[in-house]
DOZA-858818 format. One record per residue (C-alpha): residue number from 0; residue in one letter; x, y negated, z. Coordinates in nm, 2 decimals, padded with zeros to 4 digits. Layout:
<nodes>
NODE   nr  rest    east   north      up
NODE  NUM     A       X       Y       Z
...
</nodes>
This chain:
<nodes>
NODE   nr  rest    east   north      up
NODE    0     X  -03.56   18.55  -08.70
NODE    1     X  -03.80   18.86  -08.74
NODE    2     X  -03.49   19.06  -08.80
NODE    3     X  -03.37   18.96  -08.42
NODE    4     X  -03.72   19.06  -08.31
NODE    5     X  -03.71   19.40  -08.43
NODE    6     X  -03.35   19.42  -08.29
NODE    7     X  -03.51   19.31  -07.95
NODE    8     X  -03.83   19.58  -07.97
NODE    9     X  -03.61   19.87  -07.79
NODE   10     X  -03.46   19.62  -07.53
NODE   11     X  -03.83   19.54  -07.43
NODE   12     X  -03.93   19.84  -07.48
NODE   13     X  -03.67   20.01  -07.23
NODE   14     X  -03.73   19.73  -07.02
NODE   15     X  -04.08   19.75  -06.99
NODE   16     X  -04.10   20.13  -06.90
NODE   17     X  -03.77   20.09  -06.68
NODE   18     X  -03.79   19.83  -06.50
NODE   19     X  -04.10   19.59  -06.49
NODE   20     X  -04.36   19.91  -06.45
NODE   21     X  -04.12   20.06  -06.15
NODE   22     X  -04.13   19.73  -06.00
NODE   23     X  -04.51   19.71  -06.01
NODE   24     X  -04.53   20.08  -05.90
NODE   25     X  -04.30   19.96  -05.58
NODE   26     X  -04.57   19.67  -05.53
NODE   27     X  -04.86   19.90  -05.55
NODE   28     X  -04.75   20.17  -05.31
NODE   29     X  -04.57   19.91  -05.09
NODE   30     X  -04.96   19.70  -05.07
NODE   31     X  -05.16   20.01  -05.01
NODE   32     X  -05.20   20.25  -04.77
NODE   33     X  -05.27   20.62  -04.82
NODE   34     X  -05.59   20.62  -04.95
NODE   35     X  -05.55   20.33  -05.20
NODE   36     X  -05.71   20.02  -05.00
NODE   37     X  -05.53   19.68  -04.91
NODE   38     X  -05.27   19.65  -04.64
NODE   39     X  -05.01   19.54  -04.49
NODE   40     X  -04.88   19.77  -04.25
NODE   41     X  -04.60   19.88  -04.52
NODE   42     X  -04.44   19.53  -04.46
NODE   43     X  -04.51   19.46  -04.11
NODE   44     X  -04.34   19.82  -04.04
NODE   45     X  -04.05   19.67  -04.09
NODE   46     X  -04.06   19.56  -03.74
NODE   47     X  -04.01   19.86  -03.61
NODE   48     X  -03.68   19.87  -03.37
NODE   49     X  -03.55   20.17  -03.61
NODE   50     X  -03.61   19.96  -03.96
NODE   51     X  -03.51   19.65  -03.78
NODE   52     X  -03.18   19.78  -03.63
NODE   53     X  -03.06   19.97  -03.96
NODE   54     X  -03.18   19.65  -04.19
NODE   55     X  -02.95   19.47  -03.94
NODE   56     X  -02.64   19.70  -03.95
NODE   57     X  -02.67   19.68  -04.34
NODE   58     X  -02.64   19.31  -04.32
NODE   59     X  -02.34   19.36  -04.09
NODE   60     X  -02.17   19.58  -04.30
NODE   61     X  -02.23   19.45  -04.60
NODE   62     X  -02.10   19.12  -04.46
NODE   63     X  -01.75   19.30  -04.39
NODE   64     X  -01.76   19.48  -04.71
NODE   65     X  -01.78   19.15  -04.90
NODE   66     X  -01.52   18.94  -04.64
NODE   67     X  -01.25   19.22  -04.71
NODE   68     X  -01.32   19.21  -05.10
NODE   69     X  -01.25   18.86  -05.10
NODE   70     X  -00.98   18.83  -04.87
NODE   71     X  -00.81   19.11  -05.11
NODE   72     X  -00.93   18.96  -05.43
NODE   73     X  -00.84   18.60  -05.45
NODE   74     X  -00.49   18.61  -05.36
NODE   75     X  -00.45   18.89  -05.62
NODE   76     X  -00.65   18.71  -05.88
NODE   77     X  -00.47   18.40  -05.82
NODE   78     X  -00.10   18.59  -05.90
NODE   79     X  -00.28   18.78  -06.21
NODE   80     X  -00.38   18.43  -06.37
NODE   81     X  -00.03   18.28  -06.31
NODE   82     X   00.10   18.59  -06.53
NODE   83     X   00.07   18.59  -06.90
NODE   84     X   00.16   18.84  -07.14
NODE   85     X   00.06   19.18  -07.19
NODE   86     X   00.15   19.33  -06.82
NODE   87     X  -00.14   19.11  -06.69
NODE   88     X  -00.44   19.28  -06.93
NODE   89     X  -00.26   19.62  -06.81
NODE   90     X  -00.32   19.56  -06.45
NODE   91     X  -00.63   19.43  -06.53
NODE   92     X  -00.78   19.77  -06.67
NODE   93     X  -00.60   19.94  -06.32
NODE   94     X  -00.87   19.77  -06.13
NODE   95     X  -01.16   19.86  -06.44
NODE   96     X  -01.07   20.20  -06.46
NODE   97     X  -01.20   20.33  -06.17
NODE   98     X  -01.55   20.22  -06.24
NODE   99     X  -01.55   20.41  -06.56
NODE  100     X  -01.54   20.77  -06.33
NODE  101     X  -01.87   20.87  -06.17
NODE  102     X  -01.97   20.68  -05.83
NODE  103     X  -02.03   20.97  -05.67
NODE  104     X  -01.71   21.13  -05.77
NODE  105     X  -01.51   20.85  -05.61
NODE  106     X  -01.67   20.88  -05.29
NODE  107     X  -01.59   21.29  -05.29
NODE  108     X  -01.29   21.19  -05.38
NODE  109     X  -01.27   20.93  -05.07
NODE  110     X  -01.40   21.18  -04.83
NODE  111     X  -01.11   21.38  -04.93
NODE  112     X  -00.87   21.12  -04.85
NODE  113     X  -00.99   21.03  -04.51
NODE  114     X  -01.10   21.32  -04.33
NODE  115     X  -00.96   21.46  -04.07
NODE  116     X  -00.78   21.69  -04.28
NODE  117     X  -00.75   21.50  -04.54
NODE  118     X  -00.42   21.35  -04.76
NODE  119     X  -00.43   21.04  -04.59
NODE  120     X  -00.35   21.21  -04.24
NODE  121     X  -00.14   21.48  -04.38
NODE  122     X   00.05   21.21  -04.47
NODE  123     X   00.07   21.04  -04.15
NODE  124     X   00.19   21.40  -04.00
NODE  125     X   00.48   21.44  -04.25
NODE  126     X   00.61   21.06  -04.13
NODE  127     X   00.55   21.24  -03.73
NODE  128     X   00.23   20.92  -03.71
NODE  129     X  -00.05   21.02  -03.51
NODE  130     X  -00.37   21.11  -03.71
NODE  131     X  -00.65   20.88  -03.75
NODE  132     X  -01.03   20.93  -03.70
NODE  133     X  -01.16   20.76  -03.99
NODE  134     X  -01.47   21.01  -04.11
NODE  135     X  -01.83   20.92  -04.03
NODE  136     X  -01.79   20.56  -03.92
NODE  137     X  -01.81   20.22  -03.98
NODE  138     X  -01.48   20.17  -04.10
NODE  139     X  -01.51   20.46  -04.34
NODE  140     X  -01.82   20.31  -04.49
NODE  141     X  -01.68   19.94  -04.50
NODE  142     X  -01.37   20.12  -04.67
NODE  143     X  -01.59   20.33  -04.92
NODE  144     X  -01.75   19.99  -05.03
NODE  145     X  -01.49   19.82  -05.02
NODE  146     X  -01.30   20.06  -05.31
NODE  147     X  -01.62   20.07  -05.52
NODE  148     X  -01.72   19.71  -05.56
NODE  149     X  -01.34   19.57  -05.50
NODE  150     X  -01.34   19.54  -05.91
NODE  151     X  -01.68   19.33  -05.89
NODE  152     X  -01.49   19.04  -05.68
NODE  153     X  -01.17   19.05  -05.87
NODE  154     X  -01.28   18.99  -06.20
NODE  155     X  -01.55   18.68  -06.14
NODE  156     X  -01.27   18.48  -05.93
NODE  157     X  -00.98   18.55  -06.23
NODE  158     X  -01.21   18.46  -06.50
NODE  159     X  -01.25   18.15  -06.32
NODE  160     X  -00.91   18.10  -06.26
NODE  161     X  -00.78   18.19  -06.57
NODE  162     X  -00.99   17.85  -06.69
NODE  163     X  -00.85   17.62  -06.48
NODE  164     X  -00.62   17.37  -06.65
NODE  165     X  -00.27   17.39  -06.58
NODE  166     X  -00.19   17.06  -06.63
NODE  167     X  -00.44   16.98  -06.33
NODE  168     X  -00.22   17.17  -06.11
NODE  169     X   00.15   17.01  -06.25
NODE  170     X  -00.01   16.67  -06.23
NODE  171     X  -00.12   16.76  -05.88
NODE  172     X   00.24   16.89  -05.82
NODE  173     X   00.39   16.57  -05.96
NODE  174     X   00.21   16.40  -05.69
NODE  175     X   00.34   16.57  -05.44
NODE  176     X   00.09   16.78  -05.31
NODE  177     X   00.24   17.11  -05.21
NODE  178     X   00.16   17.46  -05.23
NODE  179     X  -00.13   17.42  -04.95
NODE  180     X  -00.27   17.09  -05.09
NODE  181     X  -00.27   17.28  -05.41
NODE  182     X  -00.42   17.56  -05.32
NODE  183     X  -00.73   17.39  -05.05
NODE  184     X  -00.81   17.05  -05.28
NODE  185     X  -00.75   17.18  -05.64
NODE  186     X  -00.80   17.60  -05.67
NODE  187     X  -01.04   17.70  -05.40
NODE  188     X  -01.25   17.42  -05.52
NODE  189     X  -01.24   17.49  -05.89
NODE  190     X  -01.24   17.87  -05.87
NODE  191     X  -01.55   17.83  -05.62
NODE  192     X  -01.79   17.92  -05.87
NODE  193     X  -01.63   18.33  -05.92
NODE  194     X  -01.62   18.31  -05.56
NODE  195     X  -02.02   18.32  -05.57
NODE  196     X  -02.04   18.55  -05.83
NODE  197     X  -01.84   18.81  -05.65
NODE  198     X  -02.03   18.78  -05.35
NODE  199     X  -02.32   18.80  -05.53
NODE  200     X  -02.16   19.09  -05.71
NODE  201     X  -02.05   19.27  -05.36
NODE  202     X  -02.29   19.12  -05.12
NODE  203     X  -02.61   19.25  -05.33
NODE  204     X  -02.51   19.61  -05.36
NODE  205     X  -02.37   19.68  -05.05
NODE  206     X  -02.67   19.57  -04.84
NODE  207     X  -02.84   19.84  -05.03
NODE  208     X  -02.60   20.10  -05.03
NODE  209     X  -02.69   20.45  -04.93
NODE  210     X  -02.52   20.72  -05.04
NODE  211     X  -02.17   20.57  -04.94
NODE  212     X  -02.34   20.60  -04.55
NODE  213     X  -02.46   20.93  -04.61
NODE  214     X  -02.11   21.11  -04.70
NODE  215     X  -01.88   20.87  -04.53
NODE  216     X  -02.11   20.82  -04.27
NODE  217     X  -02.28   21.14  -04.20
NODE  218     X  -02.57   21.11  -03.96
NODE  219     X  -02.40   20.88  -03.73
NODE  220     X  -02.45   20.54  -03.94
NODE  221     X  -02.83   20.48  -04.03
NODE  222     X  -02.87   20.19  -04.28
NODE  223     X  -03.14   20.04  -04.45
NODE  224     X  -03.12   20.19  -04.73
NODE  225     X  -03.08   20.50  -04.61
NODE  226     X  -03.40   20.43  -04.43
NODE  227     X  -03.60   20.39  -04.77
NODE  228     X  -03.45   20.69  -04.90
NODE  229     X  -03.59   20.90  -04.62
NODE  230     X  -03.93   20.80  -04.64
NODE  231     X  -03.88   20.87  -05.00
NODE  232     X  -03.72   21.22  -05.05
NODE  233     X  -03.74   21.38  -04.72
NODE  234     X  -04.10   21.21  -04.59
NODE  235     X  -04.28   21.19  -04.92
NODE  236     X  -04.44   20.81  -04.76
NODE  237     X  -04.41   20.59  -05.07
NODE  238     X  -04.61   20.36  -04.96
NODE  239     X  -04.41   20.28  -04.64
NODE  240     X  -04.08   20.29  -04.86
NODE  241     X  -04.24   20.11  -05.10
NODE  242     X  -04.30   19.81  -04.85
NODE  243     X  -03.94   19.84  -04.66
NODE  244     X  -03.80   19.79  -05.05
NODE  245     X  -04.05   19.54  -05.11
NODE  246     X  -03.87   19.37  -04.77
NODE  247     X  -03.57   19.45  -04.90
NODE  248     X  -03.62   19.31  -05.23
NODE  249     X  -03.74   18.94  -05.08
NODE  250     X  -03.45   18.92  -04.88
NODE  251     X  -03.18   18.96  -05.18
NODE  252     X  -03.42   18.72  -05.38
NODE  253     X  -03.33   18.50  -05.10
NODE  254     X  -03.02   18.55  -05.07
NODE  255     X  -02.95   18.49  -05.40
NODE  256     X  -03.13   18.17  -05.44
NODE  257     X  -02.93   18.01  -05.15
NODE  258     X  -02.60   18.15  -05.27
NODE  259     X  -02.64   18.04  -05.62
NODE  260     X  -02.76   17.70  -05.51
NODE  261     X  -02.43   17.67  -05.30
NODE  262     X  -02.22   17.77  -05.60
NODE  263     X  -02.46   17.46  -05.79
NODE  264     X  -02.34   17.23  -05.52
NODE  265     X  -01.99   17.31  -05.62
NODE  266     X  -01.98   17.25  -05.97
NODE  267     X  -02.17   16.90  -05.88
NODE  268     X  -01.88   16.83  -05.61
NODE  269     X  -01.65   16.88  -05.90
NODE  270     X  -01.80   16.68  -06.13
NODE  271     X  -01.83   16.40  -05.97
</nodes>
């Protein structure tokens, strides 16, 4: 038992000086105002039209982001846990791969391949297609989030698929239900749980994302968290970044709470 302590010391340590002091430096800063007294101007600057509409445009986005991630995700985790054998673990590691490579990196790399000169519409002029416009909007930043949390949705929703029973679905066959009745009443329901985890897994990120808005995005896109970087690097205010991340920070507290208390309604559905 003491030897499992001492293995612990450096994960408290680290965590400690990494995360639990950052997060009381954020609460300071974010509660006081310039010359150290009480306030809470930080938090009620969040009412601002400017915070209000990028906090807003964050949620929006980071609502698509998560939508097409799932829409791409189950139907490909669904054929990966119907395939056995050693192909299945290689396609697997196509989709883990990528997150091994700097984040950065990837996005340079996606800028690459959608500007306006870019691969993707040299492409499109080799086949005589028109070019499309896809640098420094909405769809360029849904897109960039989309490639670097894809991997996030896919592997919750197969692990949870890969533990459903296939005698559940043959018995359910055997009753006739078909390939719908299947799908609504027996896998949606029972994969339900790495569902949740992906969007928690997507949904979480994305409403803070940043620097996907800042090359992808240029200028044109403010989000929230691009908001909270500004203050931060270019304005030197911590203590009004400190309180929009304080914001920030309740609502994903939030968010989480109601989304895993859906996924806990699930399991009980399925239970009984």
């Amino acid at each position: 038992m003491n030897n499992r302590k001492i293995w612990a010391g450096p994960y408290i340590i680290w965590a400690a000086g990494f995360i639990i002091l950052p997060l009381f430096m954020v609460l300071y800063y974010g509660l006081t105002g310039d010359d150290g007294r009480f306030t809470f101007a930080n938090l009620t600057a969040f009412g601002d039209p400017i915070h209000y509409r990028a906090f807003i445009h964050s949620i929006l986005i980071a609502l698509a982001s998560t939508l097409v991630c799932l829409i791409i995700s189950y139907p490909l985790a669904l054929i990966l846990s119907r395939r056995q054998g050693r192909n299945t673990d290689i396609l697997i590691m196509i989709f883990v791969i990528p997150m091994w490579i700097n984040f950065l990196l990837r996005i340079l790399a996606l800028q690459m391949i959608l500007s306006n000169t870019g691969i993707l519409n040299a492409l499109l002029g080799f086949f005589r297609l028109p070019p499309v416009h896809l640098m420094y909007s909405r769809t360029a930043i849904i897109i960039g989030m989309v490639y670097d949390y894809l991997p996030f949705m896919i592997l919750p929703i197969y692990n949870a698929m890969s533990r459903i029973d296939k005698d559940v679905i043959e018995a359910a066959r055997d009753l006739g239900a078909d390939n719908l009745t299947t799908l609504t009443k027996i896998l949606i329901p029972l994969s339900m749980p790495g569902v949740i985890s992906g969007i928690i897994m997507v949904f979480i990120p994305s409403i803070s994302e940043f620097v996907v808005a800042d090359v992808l995005g240029g200028s044109k896109i403010l989000l929230y968290g691009n908001v909270i970087d500004q203050e931060f690097n270019l304005s030197s205010n911590w203590n009004l970044g400190s309180g929009l991340s304080i914001i920030l920070m309740l609502f994903i507290f939030v968010s989480m709470a109601i989304m895993n208390r859906a996924g806990s309604g699930e399991e009980d559905m399925m239970l009984w």
